[in-house]
MIRO-820137 format. One record per residue: residue in three letters; x, y, z of N, C-alpha, C in turn. Coordinates in Angstrom, 2 decimals. Example, Ala and Ser with C-alpha at 12.3 -4.5 7.8 and 13.67 -1.06 7.14 Angstrom:
+---------+---------+---------+---------+---------+---------+---------+---------+---------+---------+
: residuo :    n_xx :    n_yy :    n_zz :   ca_xx :   ca_yy :   ca_zz :    c_xx :    c_yy :    c_zz :
+---------+---------+---------+---------+---------+---------+---------+---------+---------+---------+
:     ALA :   13.19 :   -5.69 :    7.80 :   12.30 :   -4.50 :    7.80 :   13.20 :   -3.30 :    7.80 :
:     SER :   12.85 :   -2.25 :    7.08 :   13.67 :   -1.06 :    7.14 :   12.90 :    0.03 :    7.87 :
+---------+---------+---------+---------+---------+---------+---------+---------+---------+---------+
END
This chain:
+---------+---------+---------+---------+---------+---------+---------+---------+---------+---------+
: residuo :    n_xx :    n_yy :    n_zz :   ca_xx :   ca_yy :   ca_zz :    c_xx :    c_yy :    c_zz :
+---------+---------+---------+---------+---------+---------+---------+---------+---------+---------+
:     UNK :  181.35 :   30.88 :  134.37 :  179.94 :   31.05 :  134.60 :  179.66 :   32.40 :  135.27 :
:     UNK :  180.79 :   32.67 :  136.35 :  180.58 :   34.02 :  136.59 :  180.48 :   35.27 :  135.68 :
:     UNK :  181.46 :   35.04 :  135.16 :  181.84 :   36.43 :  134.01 :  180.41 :   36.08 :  132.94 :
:     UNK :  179.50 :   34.84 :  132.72 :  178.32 :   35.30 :  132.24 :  177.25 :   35.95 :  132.93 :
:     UNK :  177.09 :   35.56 :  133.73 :  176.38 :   36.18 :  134.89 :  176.63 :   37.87 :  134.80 :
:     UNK :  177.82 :   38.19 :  135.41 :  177.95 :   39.52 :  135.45 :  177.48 :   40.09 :  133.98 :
:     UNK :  178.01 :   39.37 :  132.53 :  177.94 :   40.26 :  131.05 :  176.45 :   39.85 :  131.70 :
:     UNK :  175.69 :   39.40 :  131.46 :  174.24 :   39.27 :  131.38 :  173.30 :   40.36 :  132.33 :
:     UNK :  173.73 :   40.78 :  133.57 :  173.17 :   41.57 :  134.45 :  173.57 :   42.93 :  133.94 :
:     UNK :  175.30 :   43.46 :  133.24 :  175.28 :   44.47 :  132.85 :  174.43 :   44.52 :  131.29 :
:     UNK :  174.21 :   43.65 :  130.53 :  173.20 :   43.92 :  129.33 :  172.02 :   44.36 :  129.51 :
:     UNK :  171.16 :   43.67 :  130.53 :  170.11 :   43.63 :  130.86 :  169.98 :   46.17 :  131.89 :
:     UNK :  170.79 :   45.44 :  132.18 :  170.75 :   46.82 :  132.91 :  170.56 :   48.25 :  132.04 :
:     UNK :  171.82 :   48.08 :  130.62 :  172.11 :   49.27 :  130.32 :  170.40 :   48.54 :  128.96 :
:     UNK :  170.21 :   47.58 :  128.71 :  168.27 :   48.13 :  127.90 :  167.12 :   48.60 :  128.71 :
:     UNK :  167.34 :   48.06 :  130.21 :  166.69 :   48.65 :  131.06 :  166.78 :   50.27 :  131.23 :
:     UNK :  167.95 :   50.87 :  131.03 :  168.09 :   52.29 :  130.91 :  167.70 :   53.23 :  129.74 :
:     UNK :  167.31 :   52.34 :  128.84 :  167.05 :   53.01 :  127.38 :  165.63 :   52.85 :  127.20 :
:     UNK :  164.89 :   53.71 :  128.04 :  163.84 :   54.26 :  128.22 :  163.71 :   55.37 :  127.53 :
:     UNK :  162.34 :   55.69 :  126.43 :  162.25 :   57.03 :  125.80 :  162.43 :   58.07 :  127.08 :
:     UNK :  162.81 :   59.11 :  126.75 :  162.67 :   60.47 :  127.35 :  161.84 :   61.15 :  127.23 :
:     UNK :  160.83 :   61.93 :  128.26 :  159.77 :   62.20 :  127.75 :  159.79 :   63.46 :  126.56 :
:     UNK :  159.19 :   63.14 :  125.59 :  159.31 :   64.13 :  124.19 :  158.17 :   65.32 :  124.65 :
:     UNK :  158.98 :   66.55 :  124.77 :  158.27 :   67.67 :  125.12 :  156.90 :   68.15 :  124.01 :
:     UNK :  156.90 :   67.43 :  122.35 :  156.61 :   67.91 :  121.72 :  154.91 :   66.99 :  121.57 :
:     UNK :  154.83 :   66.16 :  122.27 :  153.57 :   65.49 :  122.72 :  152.40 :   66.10 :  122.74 :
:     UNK :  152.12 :   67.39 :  123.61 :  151.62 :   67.89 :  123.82 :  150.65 :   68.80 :  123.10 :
:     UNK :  151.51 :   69.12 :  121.83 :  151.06 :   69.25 :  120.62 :  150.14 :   68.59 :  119.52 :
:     UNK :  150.45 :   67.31 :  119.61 :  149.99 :   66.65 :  118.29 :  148.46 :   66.66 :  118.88 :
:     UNK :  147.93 :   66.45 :  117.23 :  146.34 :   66.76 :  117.11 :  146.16 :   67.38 :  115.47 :
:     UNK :  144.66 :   67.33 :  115.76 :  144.22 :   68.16 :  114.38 :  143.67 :   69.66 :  114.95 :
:     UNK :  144.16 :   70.59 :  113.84 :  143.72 :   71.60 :  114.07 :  142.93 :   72.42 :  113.44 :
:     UNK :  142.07 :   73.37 :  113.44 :  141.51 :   73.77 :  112.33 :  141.76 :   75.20 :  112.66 :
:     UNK :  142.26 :   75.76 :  111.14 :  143.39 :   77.04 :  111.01 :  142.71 :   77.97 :  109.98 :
:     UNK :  142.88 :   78.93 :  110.43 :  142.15 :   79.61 :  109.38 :  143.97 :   80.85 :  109.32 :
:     UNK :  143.58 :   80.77 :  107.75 :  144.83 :   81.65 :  107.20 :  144.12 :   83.19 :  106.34 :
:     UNK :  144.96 :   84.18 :  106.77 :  145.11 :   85.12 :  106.07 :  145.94 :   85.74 :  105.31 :
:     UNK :  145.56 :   86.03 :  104.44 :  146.96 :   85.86 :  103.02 :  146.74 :   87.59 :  102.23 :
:     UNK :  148.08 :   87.31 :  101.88 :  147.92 :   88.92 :  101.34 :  148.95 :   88.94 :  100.21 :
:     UNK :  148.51 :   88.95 :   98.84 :  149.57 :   89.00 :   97.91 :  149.62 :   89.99 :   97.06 :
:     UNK :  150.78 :   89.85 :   96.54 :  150.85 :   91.02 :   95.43 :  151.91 :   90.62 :   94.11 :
:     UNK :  151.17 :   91.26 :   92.89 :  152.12 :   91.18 :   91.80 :  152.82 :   92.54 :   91.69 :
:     UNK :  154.09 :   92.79 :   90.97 :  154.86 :   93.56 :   90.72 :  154.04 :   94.81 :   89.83 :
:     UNK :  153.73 :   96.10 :   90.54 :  152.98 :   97.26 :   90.08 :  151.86 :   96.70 :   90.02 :
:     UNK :  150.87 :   95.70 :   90.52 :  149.27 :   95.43 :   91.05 :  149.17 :   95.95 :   92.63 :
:     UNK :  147.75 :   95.60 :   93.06 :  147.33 :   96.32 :   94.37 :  147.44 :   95.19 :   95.02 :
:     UNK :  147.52 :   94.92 :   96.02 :  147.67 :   94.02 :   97.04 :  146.07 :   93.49 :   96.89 :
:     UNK :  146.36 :   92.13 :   97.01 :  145.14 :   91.14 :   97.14 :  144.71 :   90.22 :   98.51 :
:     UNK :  143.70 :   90.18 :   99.34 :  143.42 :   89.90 :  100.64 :  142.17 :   88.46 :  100.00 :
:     UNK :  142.59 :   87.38 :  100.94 :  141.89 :   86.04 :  101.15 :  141.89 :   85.99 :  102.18 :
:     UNK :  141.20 :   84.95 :  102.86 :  141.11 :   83.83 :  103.88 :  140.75 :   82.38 :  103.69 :
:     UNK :  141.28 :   81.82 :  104.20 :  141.61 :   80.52 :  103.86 :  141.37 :   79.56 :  105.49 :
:     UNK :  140.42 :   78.36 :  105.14 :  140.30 :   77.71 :  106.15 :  140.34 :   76.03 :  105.84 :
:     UNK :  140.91 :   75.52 :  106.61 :  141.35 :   74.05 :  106.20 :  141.45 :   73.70 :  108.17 :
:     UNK :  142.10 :   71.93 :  107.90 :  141.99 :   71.20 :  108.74 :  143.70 :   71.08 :  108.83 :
:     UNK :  144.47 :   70.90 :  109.93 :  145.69 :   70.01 :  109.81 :  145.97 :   69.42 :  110.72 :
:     UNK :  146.94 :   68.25 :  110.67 :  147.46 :   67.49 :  111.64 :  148.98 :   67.88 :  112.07 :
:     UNK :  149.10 :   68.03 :  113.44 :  150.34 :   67.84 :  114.47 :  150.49 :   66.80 :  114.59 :
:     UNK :  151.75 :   65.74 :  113.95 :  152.38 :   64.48 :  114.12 :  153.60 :   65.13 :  114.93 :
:     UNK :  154.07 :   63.85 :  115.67 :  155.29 :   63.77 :  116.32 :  156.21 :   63.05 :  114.64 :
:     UNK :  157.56 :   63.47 :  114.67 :  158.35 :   63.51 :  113.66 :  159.70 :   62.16 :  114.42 :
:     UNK :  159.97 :   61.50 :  113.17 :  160.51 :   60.79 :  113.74 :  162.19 :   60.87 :  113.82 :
:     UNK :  162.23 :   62.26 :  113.66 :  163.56 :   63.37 :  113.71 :  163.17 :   64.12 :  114.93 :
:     UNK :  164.54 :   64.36 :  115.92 :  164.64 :   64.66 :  117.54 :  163.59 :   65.73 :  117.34 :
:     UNK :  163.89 :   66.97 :  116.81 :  163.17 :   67.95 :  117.39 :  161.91 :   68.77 :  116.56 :
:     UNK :  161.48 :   68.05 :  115.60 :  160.87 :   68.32 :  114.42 :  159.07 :   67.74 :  114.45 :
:     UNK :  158.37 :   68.80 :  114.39 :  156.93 :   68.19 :  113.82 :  156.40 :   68.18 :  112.75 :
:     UNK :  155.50 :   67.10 :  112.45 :  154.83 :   67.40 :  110.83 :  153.65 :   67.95 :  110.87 :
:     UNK :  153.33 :   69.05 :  109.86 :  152.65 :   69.49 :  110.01 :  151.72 :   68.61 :  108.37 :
:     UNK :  150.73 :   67.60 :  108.44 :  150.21 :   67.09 :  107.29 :  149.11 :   67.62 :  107.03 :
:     UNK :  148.42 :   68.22 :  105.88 :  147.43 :   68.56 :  105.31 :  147.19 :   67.28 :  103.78 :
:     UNK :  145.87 :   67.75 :  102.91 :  145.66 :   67.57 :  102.24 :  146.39 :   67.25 :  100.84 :
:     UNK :  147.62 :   68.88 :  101.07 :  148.22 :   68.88 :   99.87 :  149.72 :   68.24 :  100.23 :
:     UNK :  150.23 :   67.91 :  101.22 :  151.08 :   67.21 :  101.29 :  151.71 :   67.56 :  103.37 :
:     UNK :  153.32 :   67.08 :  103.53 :  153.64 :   67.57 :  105.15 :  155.01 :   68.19 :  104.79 :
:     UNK :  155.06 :   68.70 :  106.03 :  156.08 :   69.81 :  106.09 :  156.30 :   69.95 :  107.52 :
:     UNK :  158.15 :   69.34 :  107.64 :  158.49 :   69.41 :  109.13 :  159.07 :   70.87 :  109.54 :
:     UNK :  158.76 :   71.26 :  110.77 :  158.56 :   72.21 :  111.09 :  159.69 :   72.38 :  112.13 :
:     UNK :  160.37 :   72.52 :  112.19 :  161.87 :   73.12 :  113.90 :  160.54 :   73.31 :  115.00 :
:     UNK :  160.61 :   72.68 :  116.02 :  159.90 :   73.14 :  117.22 :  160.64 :   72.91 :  118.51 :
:     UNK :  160.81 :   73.97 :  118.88 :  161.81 :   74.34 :  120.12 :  160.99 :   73.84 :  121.38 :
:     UNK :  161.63 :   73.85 :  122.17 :  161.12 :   73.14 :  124.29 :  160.00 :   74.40 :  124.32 :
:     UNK :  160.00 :   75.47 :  124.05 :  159.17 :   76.62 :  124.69 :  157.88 :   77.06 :  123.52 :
:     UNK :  157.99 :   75.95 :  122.35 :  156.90 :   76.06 :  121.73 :  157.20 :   76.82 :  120.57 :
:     UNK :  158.17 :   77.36 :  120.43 :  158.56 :   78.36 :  119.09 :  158.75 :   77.69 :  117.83 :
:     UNK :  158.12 :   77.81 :  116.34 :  158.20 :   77.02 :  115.31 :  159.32 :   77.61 :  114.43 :
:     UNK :  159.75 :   77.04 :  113.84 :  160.80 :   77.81 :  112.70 :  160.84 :   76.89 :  111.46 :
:     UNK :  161.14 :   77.53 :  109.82 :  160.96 :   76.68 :  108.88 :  161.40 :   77.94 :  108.51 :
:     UNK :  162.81 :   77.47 :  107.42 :  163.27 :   77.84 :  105.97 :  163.70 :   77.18 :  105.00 :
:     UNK :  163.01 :   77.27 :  103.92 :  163.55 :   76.87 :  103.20 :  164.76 :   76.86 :  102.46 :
:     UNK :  165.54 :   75.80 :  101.73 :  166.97 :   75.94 :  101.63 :  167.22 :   77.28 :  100.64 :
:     UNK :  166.50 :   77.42 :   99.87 :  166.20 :   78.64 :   98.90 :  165.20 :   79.64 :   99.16 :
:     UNK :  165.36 :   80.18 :  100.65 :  165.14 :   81.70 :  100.81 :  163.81 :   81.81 :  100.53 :
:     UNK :  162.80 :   81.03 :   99.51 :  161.72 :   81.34 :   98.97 :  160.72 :   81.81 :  100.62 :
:     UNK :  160.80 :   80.81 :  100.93 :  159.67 :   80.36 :  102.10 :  160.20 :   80.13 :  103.31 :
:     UNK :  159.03 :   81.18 :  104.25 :  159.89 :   81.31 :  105.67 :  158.70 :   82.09 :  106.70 :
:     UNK :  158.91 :   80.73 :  107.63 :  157.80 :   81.04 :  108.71 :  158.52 :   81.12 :  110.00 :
:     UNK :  157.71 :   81.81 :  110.86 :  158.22 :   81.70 :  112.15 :  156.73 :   82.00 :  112.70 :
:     UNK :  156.95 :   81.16 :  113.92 :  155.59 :   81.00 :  114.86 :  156.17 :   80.74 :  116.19 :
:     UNK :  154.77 :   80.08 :  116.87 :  154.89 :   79.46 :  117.93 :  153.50 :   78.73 :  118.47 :
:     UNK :  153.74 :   78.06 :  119.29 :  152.34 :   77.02 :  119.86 :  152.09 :   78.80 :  121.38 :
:     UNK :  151.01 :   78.98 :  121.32 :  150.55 :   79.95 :  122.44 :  149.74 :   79.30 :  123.90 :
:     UNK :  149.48 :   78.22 :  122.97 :  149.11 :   77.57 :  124.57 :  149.59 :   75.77 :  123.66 :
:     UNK :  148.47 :   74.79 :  124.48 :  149.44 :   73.39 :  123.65 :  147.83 :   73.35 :  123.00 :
:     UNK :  147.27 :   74.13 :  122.75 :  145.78 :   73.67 :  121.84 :  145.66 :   74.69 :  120.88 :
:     UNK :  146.80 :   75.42 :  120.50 :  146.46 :   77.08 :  119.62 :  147.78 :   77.41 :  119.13 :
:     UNK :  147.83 :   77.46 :  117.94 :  149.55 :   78.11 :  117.10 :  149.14 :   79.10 :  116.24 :
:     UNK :  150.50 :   80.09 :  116.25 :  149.90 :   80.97 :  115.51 :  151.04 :   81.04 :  114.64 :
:     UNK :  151.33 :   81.33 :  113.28 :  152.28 :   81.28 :  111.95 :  152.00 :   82.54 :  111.25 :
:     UNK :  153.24 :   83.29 :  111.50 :  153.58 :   84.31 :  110.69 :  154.40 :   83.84 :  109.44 :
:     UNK :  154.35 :   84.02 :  107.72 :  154.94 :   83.82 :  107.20 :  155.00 :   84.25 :  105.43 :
:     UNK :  155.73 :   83.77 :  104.49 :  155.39 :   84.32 :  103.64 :  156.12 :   83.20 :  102.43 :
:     UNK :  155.60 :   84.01 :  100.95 :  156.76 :   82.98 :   99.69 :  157.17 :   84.14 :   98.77 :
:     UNK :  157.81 :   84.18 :   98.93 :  158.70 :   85.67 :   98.20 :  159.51 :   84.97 :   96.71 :
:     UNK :  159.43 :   85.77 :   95.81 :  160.29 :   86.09 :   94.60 :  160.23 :   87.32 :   94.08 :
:     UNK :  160.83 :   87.05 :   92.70 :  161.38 :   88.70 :   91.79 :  159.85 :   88.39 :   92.03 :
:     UNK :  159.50 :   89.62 :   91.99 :  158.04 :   90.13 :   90.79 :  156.81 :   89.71 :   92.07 :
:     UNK :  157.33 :   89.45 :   93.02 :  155.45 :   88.85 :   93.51 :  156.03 :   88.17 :   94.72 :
:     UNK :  154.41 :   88.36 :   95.74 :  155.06 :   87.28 :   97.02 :  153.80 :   87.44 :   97.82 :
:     UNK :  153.69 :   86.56 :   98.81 :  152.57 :   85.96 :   99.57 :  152.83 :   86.11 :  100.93 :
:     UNK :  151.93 :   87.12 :  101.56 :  152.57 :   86.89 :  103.29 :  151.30 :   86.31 :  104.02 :
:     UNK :  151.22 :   85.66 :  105.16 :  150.01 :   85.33 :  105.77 :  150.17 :   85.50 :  106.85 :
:     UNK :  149.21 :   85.15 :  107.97 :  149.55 :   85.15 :  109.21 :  147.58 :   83.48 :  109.23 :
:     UNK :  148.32 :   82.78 :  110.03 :  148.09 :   80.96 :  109.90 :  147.91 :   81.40 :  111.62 :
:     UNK :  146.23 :   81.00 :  111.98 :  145.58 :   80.87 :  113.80 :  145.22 :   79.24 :  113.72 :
:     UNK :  145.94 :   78.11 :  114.52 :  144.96 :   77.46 :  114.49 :  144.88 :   76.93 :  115.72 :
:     UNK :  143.68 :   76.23 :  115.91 :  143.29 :   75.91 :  117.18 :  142.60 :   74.47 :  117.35 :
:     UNK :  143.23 :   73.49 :  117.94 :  142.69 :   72.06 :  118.42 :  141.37 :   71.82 :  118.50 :
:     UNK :  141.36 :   70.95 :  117.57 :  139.53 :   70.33 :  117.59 :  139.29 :   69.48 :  119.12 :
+---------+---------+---------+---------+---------+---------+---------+---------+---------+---------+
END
């Protein structure tokens, strides 16, 4: 009866210890509304200038260090470091951003989609509704 006693107080103890940790990346989630500037070009054309404004959501990811970033046209997890820095490459070189959160209500995304013949660079402000 003893030796249940004791297994039962050490079970109880070590679920009592398995408490989330607080997730630094909290702070973040929200919708944001982003306005993008884009700049493309075809192979021997002139460079072409847009702006682009949409809505997105900051989800917490249910991978350690990763956020989703969900829009309209689909999500895309994003590397987000303790100090706010974003990172995303793709496995094929195409597509590749680097950012960061500037405060926890404002990110800013430098990035681009490159191939032969043509490619897309932007720079992505957005800021918490």
């Amino acid at each position: 009866m003893r030796n249940f006693f004791f297994f039962s107080l050490m079970t109880s103890f070590l679920y009592a210890c398995n408490k989330p940790i607080y997730d630094y990346r909290s702070k973040y989630v929200g919708t944001y509304q982003v306005i993008q500037y884009n700049k493309s070009w075809i192979g021997g054309q002139a460079y072409s200038y847009d702006t682009s404004y949409y809505d997105i959501k900051v989800e917490r990811s249910d991978e350690k260090y990763y956020v989703n970033f969900t829009s309209d046209n689909g999500e895309t997890n994003y590397l987000l470091e303790k100090d706010g820095t974003i990172h995303y490459k793709s496995p094929d070189w195409h597509y590749q951003i680097e950012g960061e959160f500037n405060t926890k209500s404002k990110f800013t995304i430098i990035g681009g989609y490159y191939g032969l013949g043509g490619g897309t660079s932007f720079t992505s402000i957005g800021t918490k509704k």
